[in-house]
C-alpha positions in Angstrom: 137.7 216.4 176.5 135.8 212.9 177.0 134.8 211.0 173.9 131.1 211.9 174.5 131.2 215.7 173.7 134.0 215.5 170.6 131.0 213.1 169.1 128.8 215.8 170.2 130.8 218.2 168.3 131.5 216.6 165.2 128.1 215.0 164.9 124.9 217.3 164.7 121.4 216.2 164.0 120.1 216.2 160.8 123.7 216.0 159.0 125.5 213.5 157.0 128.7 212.3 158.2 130.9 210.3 156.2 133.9 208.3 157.3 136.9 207.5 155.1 140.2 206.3 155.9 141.8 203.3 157.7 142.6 202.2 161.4 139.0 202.2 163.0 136.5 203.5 160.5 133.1 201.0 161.3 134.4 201.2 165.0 134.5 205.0 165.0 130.7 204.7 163.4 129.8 202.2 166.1 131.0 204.5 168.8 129.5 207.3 167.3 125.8 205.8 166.9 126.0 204.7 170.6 126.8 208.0 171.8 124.3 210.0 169.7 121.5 207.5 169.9 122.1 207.6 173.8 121.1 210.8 173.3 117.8 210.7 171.5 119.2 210.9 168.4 118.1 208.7 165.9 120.9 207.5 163.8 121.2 205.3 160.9 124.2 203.8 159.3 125.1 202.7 155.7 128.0 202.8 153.2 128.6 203.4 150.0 131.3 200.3 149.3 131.2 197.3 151.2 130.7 196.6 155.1 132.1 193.4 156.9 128.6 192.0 158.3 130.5 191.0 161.8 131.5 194.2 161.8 127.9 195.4 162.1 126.1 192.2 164.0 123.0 193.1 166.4 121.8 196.2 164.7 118.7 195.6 162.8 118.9 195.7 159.2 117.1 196.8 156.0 117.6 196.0 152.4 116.7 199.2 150.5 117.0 199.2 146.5 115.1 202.0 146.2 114.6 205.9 147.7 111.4 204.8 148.8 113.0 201.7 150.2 115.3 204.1 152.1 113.1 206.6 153.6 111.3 204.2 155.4 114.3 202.6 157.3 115.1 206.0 158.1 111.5 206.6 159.2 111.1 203.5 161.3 111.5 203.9 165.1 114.4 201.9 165.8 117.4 203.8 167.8 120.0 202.8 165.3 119.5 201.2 162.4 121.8 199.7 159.4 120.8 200.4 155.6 122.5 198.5 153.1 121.9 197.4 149.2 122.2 193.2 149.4 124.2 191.0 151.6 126.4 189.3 149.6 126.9 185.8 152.2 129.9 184.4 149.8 131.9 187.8 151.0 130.6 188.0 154.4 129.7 191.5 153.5 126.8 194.5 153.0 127.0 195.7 149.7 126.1 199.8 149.9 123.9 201.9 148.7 124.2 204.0 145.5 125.1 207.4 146.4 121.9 208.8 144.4 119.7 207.3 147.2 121.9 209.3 150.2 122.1 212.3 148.4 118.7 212.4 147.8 117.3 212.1 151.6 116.6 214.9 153.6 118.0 213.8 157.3 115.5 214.4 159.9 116.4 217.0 162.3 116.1 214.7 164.9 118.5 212.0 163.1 122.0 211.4 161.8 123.0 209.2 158.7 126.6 207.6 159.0 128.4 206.8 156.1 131.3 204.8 155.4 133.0 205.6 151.9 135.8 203.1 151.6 137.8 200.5 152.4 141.5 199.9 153.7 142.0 196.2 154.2 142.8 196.1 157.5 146.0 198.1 157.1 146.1 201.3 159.4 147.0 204.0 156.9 146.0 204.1 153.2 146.1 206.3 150.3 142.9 206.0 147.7 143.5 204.5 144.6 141.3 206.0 141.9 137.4 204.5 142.4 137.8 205.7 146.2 136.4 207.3 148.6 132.6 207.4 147.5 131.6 210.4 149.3 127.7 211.4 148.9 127.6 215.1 147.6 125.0 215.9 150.8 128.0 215.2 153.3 128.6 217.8 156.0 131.8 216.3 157.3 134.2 214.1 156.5 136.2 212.0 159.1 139.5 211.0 158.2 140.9 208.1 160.1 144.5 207.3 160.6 145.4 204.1 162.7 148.8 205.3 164.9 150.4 201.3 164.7 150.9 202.8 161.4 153.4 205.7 162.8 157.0 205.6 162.5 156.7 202.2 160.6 157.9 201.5 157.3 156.0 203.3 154.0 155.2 199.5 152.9 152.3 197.9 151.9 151.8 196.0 155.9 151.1 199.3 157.1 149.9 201.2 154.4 146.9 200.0 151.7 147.7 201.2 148.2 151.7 202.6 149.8 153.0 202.8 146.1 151.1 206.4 145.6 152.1 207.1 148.9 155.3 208.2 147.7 153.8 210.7 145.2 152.6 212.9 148.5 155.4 212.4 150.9 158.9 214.3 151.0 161.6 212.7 149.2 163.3 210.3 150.7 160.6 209.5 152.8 160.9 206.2 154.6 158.5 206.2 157.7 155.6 207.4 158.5 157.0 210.1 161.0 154.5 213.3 162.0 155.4 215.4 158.3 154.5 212.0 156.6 151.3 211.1 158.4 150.3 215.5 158.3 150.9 215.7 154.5 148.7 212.2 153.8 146.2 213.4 156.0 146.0 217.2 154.3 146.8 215.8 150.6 143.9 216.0 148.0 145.4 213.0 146.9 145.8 211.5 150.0 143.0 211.7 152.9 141.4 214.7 151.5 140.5 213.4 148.1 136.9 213.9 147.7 136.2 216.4 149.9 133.9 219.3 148.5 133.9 222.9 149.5 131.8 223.7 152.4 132.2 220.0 153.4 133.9 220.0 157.1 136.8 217.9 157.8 138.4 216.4 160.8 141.6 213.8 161.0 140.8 211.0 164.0 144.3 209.8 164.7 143.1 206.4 166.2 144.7 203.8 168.0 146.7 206.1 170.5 146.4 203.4 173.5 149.8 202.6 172.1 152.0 205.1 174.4 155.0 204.9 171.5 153.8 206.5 168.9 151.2 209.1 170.6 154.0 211.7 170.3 153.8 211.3 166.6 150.4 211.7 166.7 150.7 215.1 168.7 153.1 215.8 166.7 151.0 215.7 163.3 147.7 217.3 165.1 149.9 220.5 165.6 151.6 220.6 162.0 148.0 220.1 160.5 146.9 222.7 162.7 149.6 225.3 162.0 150.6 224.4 158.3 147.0 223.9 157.0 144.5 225.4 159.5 143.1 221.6 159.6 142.2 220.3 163.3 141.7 216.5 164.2 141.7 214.3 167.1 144.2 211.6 169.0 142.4 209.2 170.4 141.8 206.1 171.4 138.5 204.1 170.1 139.2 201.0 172.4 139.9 202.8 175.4 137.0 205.3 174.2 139.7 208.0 175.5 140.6 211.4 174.0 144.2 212.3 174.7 144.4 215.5 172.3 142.2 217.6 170.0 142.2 220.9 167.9 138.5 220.3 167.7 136.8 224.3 167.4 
């Protein structure tokens, strides 16, 4: 499957998508917004934490305190726009948008509203620690992403934002992030899940699989999510914009 119709897939019109995780997040919602708006949809982006502003440079952006605020940058006619609280230039960051003003829009049917709900400092895997993930209650699916440079290396804190409570989830004994390891963060309540609703979808993008080591990992944990806990995902490849495996329905 090319990247194109998995985004088709996972993204319909007139949804709200949220993206929580590590290893590619606000280049998964770049990817995604190029890809929808390519095809007439309109999309606009936001977050409920805090967005690097390099991360998001060239898209047109509105400062929206207010639901009214809000409605019109999702009205206006732009292809893709970004919707953020304040820019906050000591940071280099967008501070978010209160997740009252998300859950209170009703996404046109001709539009998608991409969310990003937390952060991982850079590191490819991450637990949440207790504030996190902000996901709006009006979310139809959450996407979970895992970076793979993260596989078979060392439960630490390099490779794995807030590791400690890691080791809460994971087997006894663990020491790696091998495929059981990254399966039961990515299914845990604690872990990956944590936040999502009922009736909220949910789909694990396993990023970063342009490394050729630790793709078999990656397989590896799509089929033990699959099998164990009836949860289907993605290996892929953002940079390459390559799907090499999916359990997608």
């Amino acid at each position: 499957m090319e990247l194109p119709e998995l985004v088709r897939r996972l993204f319909p019109p007139g949804a709200v998508c949220t993206f929580i995780g590590a290893g590619g997040k606000s280049t998964a919602m770049r990817a995604a917004a190029r890809i929808l708006s390519a095809r007439g949809i309109r999309v606009r982006m936001t977050t409920t934490t805090r967005v690097g502003v390099s991360e998001f440079m060239g898209y047109p952006v509105s400062l929206a305190g207010t639901a009214a605020e809000v409605l019109r940058a999702c009205d206006d006619p732009e292809p893709v726009r970004l919707i953020v609280a304040e820019e906050l230039p000591a940071q280099g960051k967008y501070a978010g948008l209160d997740p009252s003003l998300v859950e209170g829009l009703t996404i046109r049917a001709d539009s998608i509203l991409l969310v990003e709900g937390d952060g991982s400092r850079r590191r490819p895997l991450k637990v949440p620690t207790h504030r996190e993930p902000v996901i709006p209650a009006s979310t139809s699916m959450v996407l979970a992403l895992m970076g793979a440079s993260g596989f078979n290396e060392p439960i630490d804190e390099e490779h794995c934002y807030n590791h400690e409570a890691a080791f809460g989830i994971l087997a006894p004994g663990a020491r790696r992030f091998d495929a059981a390891c990254v399966a039961a963060l990515a299914s845990s309540p604690t872990g990956s899940r944590k936040g999502v609703m009922p009736g909220m979808g949910y789909h694990v993008l396993l990023n970063q699989a342009d490394l050729t080591d630790k793709r078999a990992i990656g397989s590896d944990a799509l089929r033990i999510l699959l099998t164990t806990q009836g949860i289907r995902g993605s290996l892929l490849s953002l940079r390459q914009e390559a799907v090499y495996e999916t359990t997608v329905a």
